[in-house]
VEXKE-369055 format. One line per field, with one value per residue (C-alpha): x, y, z. Coordinates in Angstrom, 3 decimals, padded with zeros to 6 digits. Example, Ala and Ser with C-alpha at 12.3 -4.5 7.8 and 13.67 -1.06 7.14 Angstrom:
// residues 2
xx <- 012.300, 013.670
yy <- -004.500, -001.060
zz <- 007.800, 007.140
END
This chain:
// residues 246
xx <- 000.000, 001.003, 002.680, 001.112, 003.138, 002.264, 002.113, 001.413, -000.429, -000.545, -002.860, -002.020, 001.375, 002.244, 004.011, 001.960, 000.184, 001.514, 005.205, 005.064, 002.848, 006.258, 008.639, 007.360, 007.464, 010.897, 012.420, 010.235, 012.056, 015.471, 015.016, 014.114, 011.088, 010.006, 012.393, 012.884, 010.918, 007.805, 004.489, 003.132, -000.298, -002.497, -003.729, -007.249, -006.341, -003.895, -006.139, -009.165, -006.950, -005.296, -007.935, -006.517, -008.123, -006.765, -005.114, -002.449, -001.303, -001.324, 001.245, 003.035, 003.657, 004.549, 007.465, 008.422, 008.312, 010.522, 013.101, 013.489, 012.405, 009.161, 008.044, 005.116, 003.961, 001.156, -000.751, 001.708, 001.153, 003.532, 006.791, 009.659, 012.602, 016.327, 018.037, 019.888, 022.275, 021.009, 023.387, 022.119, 023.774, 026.050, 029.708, 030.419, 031.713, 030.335, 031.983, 029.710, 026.915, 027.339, 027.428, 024.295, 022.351, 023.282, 025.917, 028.042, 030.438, 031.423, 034.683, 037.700, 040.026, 042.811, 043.465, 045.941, 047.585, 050.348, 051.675, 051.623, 050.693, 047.114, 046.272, 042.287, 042.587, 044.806, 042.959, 039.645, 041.811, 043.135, 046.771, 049.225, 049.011, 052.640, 051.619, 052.578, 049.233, 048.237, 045.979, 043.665, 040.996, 039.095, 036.550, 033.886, 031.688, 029.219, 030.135, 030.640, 028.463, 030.297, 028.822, 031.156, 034.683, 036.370, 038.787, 040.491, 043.738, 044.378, 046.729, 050.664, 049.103, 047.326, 050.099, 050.943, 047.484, 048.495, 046.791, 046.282, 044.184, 042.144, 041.443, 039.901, 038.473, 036.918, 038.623, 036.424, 037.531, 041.308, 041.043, 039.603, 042.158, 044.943, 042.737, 041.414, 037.696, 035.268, 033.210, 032.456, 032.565, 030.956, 029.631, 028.249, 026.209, 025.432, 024.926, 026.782, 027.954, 030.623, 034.159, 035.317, 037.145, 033.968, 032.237, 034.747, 034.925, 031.398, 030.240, 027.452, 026.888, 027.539, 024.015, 023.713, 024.398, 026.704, 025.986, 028.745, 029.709, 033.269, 033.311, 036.195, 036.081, 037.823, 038.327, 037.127, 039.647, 039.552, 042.070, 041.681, 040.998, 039.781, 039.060, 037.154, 035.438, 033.446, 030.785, 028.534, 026.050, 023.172, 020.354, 021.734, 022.334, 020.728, 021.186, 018.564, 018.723, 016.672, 015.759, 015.080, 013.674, 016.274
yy <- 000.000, 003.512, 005.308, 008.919, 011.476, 014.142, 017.646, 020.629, 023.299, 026.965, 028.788, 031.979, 031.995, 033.768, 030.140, 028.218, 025.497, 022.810, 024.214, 023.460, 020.130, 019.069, 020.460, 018.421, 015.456, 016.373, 015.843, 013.008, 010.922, 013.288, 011.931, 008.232, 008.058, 006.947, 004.150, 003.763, 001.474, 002.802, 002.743, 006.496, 007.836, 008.490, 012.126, 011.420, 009.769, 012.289, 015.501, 014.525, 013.832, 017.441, 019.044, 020.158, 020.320, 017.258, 019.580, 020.580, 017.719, 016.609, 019.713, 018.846, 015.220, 015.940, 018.119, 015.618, 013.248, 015.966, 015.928, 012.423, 011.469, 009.433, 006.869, 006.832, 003.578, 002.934, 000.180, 000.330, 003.503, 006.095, 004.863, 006.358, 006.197, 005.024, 007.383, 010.288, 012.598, 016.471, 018.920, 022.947, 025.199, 026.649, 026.118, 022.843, 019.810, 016.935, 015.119, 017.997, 017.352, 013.403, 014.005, 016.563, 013.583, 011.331, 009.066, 007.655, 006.648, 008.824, 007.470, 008.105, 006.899, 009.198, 008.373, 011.080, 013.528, 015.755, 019.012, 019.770, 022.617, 023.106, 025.842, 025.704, 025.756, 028.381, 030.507, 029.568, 030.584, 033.907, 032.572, 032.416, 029.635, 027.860, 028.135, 025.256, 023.781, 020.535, 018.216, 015.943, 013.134, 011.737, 008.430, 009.651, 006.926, 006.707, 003.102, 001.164, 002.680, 005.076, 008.414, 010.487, 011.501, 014.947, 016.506, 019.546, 022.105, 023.829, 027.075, 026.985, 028.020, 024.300, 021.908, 020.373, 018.367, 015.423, 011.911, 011.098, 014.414, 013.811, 010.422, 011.401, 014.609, 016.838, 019.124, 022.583, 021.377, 021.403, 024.801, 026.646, 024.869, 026.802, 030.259, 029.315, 029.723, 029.585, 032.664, 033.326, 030.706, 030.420, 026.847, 025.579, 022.260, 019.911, 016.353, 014.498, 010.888, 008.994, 008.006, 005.130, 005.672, 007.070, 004.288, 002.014, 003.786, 004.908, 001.303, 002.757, 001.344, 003.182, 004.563, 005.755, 009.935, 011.808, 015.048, 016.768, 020.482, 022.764, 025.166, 028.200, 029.532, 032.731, 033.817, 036.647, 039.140, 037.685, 035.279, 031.952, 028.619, 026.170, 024.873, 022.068, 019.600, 016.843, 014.309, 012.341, 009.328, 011.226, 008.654, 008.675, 012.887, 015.846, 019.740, 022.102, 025.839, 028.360, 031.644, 034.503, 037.845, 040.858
zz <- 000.000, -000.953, 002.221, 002.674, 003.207, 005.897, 004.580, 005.787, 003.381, 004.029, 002.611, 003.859, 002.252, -001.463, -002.619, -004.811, -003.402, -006.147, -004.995, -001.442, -002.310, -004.332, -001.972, 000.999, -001.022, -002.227, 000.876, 002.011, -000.899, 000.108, 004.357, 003.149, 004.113, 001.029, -000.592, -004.255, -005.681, -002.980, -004.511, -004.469, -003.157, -006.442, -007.375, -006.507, -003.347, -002.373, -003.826, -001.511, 001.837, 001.620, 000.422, -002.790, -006.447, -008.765, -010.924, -008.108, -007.072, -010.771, -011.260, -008.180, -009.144, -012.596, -011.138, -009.269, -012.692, -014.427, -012.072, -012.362, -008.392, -009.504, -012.627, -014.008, -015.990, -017.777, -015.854, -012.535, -011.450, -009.744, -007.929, -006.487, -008.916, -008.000, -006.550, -008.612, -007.371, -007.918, -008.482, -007.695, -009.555, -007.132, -005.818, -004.690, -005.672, -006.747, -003.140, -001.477, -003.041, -002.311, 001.612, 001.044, -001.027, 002.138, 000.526, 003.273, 000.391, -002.109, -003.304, -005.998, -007.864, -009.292, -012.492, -013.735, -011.609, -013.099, -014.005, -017.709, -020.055, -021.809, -024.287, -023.637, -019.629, -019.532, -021.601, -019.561, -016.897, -018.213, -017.472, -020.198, -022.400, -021.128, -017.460, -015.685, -014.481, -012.102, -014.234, -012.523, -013.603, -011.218, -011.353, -008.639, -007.603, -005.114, -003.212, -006.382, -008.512, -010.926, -011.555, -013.346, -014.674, -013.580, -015.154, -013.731, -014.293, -011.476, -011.513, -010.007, -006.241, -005.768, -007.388, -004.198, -003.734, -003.905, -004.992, -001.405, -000.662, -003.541, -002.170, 000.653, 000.160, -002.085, -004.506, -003.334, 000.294, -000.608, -002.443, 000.213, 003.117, 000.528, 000.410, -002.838, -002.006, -005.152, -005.229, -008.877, -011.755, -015.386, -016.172, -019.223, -019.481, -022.131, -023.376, -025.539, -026.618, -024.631, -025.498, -025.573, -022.082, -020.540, -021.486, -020.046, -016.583, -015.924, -017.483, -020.232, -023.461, -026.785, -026.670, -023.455, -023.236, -020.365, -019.142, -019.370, -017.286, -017.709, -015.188, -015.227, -011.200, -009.511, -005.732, -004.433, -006.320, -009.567, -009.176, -010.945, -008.858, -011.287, -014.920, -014.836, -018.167, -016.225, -017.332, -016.077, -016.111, -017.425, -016.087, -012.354, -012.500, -012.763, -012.239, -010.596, -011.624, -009.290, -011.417, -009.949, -011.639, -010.640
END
């Protein structure tokens, strides 16, 4: 039987009812309480125990459906879907965003770690194009489930992270310990087919897409702190944008 969630409407409030409807839900799947794979309360069901018109929670589930947190199937119903990792689009790393999900395992594997020149990076970087920079890919997985391959350059400042660091903790963390805190970045995100690599390491086949996201990030002063080309298992990621009218 489908577990009901408890939520709390308020009427008086200028957010839309379908928005706090989905929000509560949100973090019911976020805290656990329900599992992937959960059978969810039906509109008509759920519409007539919160007192709210079918077309709401319609709205409210179908956000839900677009961010990829429930199924719907034709003659099953609505479930919970497996869990994804959900990136916001603000300044932290993916190992951040794996503790904020509730991972107790985010994991890596460093698969290339050295100090070599790159025309594009630089440039991204506003450094000149011989600078010495620190080159990184990553594997990220979450347990033993791979989730995506980061590739960084890092300027002169940060060339003494070491594998071990990047073992064991996450790249934003080991910026900042240095005085290379993030403030400010420009980030571009797209989808594209894998190579042959990616396929191998994050285990897709040749149809299967990755996300993919560069990011170019200063400090507070302008200073550059990281160029960064990553992609990603598209079906087990996403990225939320909030947008605001100024």
């Amino acid at each position: 039987m489908p577990q009901p969630v408890d939520v709390r409407i308020d009427r008086e409030t200028p957010v839309p009812l379908y928005h706090q409807l989905a929000q509560q839900l949100s973090a019911a799947i976020a805290s656990g309480q329900l599992q992937p794979g959960d059978a969810f309360e039906n509109e008509v069901a759920m519409a007539d125990r919160l007192g709210l018109s079918r077309p709401t929670v319609r709205r409210a589930i179908q956000e839900l459906v677009g961010q990829g947190l429930l199924l719907r199937r034709r003659g099953l119903g609505t479930t919970v879907a497996g869990r994804q990792i959900h990136r916001r689009a603000e300044l932290t790393s993916l190992y951040d965003d794996l503790r904020r999900e509730g991972s107790g395992d985010p994991r890596t594997e460093v698969l290339t770690h050295e100090v070599t020149t790159d025309e594009v990076a630089a440039t991204a970087l506003g450094l000149p194009v011989d600078t010495p920079l620190l080159k990184l890919v990553r594997l990220r997985r979450d347990g033993d489930r791979p989730l995506a391959m980061l590739r960084n350059w890092l300027p002169p400042a940060y060339s003494d992270i070491s594998r071990e660091d990047l073992e064991h903790n996450g790249l934003y963390a080991l910026l900042r310990a240095r005085g290379g805190k993030p403030v400010v970045a420009h980030q571009r995100i797209g989808a594209r087919q894998p190579s042959a690599a990616e396929r191998k390491h994050l285990d897709l086949t040749p149809s299967q897409p990755v996300l993919t996201m560069s990011r170019t990030a200063f400090d507070a002063v302008g200073g550059p702190v990281e160029y960064g080309d990553h992609c990603y298992r598209a079906q087990d990621y996403s990225i939320e944008v909030m947008l605001d009218e100024r």
